[in-house]
Wavefront OBJ file of the C-alpha trace (Angstrom):
o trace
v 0.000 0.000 0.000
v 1.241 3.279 -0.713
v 1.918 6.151 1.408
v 0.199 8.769 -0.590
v -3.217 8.141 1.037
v -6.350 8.212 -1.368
v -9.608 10.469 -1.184
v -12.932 9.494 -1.183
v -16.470 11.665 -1.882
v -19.742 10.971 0.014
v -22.973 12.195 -1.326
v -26.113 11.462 -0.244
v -28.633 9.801 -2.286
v -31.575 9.865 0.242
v -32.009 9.398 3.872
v -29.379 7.761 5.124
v -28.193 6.702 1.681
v -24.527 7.341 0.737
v -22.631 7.313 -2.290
v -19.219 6.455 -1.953
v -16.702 7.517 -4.651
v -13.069 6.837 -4.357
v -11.878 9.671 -6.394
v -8.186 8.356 -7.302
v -9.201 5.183 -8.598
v -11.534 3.532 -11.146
v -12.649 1.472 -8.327
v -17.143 2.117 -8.957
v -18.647 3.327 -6.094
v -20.384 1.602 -3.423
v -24.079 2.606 -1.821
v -24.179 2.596 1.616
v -27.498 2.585 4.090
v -28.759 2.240 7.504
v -30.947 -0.646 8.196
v -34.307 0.110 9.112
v -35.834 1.962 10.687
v -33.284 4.316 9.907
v -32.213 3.659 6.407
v -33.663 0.694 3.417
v -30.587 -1.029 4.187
v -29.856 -0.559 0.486
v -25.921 -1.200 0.864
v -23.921 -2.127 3.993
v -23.656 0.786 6.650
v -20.314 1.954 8.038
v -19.907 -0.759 10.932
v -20.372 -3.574 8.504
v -17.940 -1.728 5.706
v -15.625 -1.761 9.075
v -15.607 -4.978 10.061
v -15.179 -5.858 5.888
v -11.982 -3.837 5.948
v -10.639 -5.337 9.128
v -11.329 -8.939 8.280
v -9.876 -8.339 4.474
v -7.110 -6.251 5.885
v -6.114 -9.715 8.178
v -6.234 -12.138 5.436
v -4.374 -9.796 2.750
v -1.804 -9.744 4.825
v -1.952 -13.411 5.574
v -1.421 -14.171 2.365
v 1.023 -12.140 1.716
v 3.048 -13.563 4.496
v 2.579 -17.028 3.203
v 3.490 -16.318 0.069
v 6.271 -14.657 0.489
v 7.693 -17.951 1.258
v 6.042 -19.268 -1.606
v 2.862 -20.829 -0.081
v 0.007 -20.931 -1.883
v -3.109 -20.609 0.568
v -5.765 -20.701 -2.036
v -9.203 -20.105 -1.359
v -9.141 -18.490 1.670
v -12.291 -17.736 3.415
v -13.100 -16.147 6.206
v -16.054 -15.898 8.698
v -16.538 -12.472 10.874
v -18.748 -11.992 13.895
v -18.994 -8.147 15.166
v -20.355 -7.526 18.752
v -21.963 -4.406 19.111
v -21.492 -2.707 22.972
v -22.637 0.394 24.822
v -20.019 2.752 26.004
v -20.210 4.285 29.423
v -22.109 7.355 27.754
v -24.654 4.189 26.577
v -23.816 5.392 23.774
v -23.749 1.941 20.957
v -19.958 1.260 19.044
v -18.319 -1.912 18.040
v -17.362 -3.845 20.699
v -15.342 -6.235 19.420
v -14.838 -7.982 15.932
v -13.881 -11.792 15.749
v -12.676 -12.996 12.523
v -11.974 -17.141 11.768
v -9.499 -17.333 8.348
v -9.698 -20.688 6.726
v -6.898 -21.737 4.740
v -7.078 -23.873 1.631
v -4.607 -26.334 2.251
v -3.683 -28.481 5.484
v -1.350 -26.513 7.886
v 1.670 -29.020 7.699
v 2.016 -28.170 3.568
v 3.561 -24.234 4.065
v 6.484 -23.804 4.799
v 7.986 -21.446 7.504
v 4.201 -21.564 9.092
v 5.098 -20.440 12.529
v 6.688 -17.050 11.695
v 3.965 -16.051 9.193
v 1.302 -17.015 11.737
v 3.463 -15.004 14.365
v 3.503 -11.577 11.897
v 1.206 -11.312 9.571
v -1.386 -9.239 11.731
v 1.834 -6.183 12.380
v 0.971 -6.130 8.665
v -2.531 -5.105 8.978
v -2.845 -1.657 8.447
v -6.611 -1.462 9.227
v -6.498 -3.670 11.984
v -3.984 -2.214 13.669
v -4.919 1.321 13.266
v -8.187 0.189 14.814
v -7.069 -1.730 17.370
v -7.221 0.540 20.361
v -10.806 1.268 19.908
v -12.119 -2.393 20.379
v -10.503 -6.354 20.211
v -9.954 -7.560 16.951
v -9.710 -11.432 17.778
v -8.032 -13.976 15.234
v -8.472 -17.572 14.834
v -6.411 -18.877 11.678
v -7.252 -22.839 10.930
v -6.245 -25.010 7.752
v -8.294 -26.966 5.543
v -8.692 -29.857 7.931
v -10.083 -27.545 10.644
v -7.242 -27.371 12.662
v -6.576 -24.537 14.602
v -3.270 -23.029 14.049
v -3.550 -19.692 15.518
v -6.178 -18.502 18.315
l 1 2 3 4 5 6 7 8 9 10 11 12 13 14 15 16 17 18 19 20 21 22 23 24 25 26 27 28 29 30 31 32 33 34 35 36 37 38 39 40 41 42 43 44 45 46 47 48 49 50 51 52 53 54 55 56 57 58 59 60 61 62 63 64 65 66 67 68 69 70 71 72 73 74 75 76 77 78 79 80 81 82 83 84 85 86 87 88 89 90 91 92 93 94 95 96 97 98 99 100 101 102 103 104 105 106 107 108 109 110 111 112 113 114 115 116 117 118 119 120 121 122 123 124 125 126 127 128 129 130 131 132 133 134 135 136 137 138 139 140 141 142 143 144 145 146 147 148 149 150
């Protein structure tokens, strides 16, 4: 990732409808909503665009790290649970974000497993930058189920 930074324009559509255009790129732009009552929960809103970064932040940068060493992790998925909290003002934020990365492949076939699995997340820029605000739990398993990392 770069160190320039990036820019992105908002504009509402409607209600809590927002257009989001990421002006540097040709990436098309996303629609994001409130559910109801609020919104028509015509795109995700910001807490579930969060917890999408964080999650795809973590498993970039897992697979980065594994191949690097020339692992091939392929497919990856990944299951996220979000808890929502109340602050002391009772006021509501994300209270914590767990995210389970599957890997393709059984743990014993990449090589140099124990220093990617001890890494990769210092490579997280999302997560990291978030990190302070609320617990961003990991749970890395193989193909087999295993649990490699908790």
């Amino acid at each position: 990732m770069s160190d320039a930074g990036f820019k992105l324009r908002l504009t509402q559509q409607k209600d809590y409808q927002f257009l989001v255009e990421f002006l540097d790129t040709e990436i098309p732009p996303v629609t994001t909503d409130e559910p109801p009552p609020l919104g028509e929960n015509a795109g995700p809103n910001p807490s579930r665009m969060l917890a999408a970064a964080v999650s795809n932040c973590l498993a970039a940068s897992l697979m980065f790290a594994l191949r690097k060493f020339k692992n091939e992790p392929d497919p990856v998925t990944v299951d996220v649970e979000v808890s929502m909290a109340r602050n002391e003002s009772k006021r509501l934020r994300v209270g914590a974000v767990d995210v389970a990365i599957k890997l393709g492949k059984p743990g014993a076939s990449f090589e140099h497993l124990d220093r990617v699995l001890a890494q990769f997340e210092e490579f997280c820029v999302v997560t990291q930058s978030v990190r302070d605000g609320f617990a961003v739990n990991v749970t890395v398993s193989d193909s087999e189920d295993v649990v490699l990392k908790a």
